[in-house]
N, C-alpha and C positions, 0 to 999 in steps of 0.2 A: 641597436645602436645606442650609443651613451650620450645624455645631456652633456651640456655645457658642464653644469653644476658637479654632475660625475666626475667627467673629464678633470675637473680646478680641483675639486675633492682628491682623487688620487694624485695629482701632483704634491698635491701641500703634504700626503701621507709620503709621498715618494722623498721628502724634502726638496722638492725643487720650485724654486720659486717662481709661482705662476707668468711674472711679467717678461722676463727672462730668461725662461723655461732651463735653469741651470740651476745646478746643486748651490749648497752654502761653498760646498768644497770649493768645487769649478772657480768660483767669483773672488773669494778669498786666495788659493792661487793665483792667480792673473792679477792679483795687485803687485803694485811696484813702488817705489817710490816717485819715481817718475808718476806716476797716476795720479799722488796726492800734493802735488804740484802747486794747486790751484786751490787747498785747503788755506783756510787764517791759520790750522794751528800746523803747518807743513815743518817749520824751521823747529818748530818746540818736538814736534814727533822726532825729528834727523837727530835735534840732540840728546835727547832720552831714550833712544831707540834701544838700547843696553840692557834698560829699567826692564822690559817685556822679551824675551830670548825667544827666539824662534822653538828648541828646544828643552826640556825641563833637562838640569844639570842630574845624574847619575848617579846620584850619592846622597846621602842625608844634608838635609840643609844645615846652612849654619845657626848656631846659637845665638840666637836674641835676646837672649836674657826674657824670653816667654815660652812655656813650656804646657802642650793641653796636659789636662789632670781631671781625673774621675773620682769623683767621691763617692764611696758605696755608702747603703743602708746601714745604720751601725746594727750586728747581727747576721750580714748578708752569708752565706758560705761560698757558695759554687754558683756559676754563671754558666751553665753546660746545658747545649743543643746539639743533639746527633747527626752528624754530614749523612743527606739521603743521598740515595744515587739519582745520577743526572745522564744525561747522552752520551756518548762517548764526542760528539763537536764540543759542550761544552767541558768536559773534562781537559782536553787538551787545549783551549782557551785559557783556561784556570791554570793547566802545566805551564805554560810559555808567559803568562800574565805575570807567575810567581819566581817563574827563572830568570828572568829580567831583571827584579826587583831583589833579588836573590846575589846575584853579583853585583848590584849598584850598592849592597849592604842595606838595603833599606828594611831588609824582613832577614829573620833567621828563622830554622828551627826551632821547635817548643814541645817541654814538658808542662806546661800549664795545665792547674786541674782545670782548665777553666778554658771554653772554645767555643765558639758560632760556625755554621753552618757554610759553606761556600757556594753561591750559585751565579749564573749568568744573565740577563735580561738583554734583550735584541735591539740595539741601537737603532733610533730613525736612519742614520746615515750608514748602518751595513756595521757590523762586527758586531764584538759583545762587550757588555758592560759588566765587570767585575762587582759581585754584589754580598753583603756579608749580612746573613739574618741575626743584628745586635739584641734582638727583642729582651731578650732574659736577661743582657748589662744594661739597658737604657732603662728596664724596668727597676730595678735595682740600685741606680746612680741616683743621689742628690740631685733635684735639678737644681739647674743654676738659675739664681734670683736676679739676674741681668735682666733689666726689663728691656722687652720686642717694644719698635714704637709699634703704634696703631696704624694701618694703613691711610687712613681718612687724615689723621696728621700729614704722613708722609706725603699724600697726595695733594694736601693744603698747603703745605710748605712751599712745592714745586708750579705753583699755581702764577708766578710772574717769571719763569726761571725761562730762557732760550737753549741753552746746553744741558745738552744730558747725559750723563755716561752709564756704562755699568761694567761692570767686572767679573768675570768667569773665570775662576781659577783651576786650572787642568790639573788633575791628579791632587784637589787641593788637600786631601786626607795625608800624604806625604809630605808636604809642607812645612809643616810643621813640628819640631819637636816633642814626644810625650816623655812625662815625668817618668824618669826608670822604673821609679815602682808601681807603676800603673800597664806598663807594658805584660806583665803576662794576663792581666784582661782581657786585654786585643785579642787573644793566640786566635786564629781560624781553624777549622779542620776541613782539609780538600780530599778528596778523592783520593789524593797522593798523597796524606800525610799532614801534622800540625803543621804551623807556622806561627 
């Protein structure tokens, strides 16, 4: 027979939250606006409701006048990692991930000397997480001199503050812009083929 402690243990693994015994999904679903009725920021959410789309739009975003950009090692040549073979579940995760993205125009084919490996990781909530092993360009790239704060700032900062947000951006690698000539860096190699 399993403890308590087991029992709360596999929930949290299962994602389902102990108090409520329901997924993030479940909860997230069943909201309404009607539900958030009785928020202070209820009128400010109805009217920026635009800002955050239920949906991520289909197509390359628009131009910001901000575009990412890699800067290689001055000397670098080739960034190439050999696609191993994988499952045949996640093969066809990888097929349908890139056919998607494939008509939305967000990836094309590539002859790039230049490729990372394609694999999968098992989401807490069921599916797969599309996964690219960059090791060989990120070893290779300039970092960028943008100073990270320190947490213990951050967490000082926040030390009289009542509100708190954060921000997940879904598919945020799409989002984004990259500088044309930085794009055959990216290329991946799947199972099926460059991209």
């Amino acid at each position: 027979m399993k403890c308590e402690a087991e029992e709360l243990k596999q929930l949290v693994a299962e994602g389902v939250d102990a108090l409520s015994a329901k997924s993030k999904k479940e909860r997230f679903d069943e909201q309404s606006w009607d539900s958030l009725k009785s928020s202070p920021f209820y009128e400010v959410l109805r009217e920026y409701r635009d800002v955050l789309p239920d949906d991520i739009p289909a197509e390359l975003p628009q131009d910001k006048g901000v575009q990412h950009e890699i800067d290689l090692v001055p000397g670098t040549k080739y960034c190439v990692t050999r696609q191993w073979p994988l499952p045949r579940e996640q093969v066809k995760a990888i097929d349908d991930f890139f056919e998607s993205r494939r008509k939305a125009g967000q990836v094309r084919e590539s002859k790039s000397p230049h490729s990372a490996p394609t694999f999968c990781v098992k989401k807490a909530q069921g599916g797969w997480r599309i996964v690219h092993a960059y090791n060989k360009l990120n070893d290779a790239t300039v970092p960028a001199q943008t100073p990270i704060p320190r947490k213990d700032v951050i967490i000082d900062s926040m030390a009289l503050c009542t509100i708190f947000s954060a921000l997940d951006l879904r598919d945020g690698f799409y989002q984004i812009l990259m500088r044309e000539s930085d794009i055959p860096l990216t290329a991946v190699s799947t199972p099926s083929g460059m991209l």
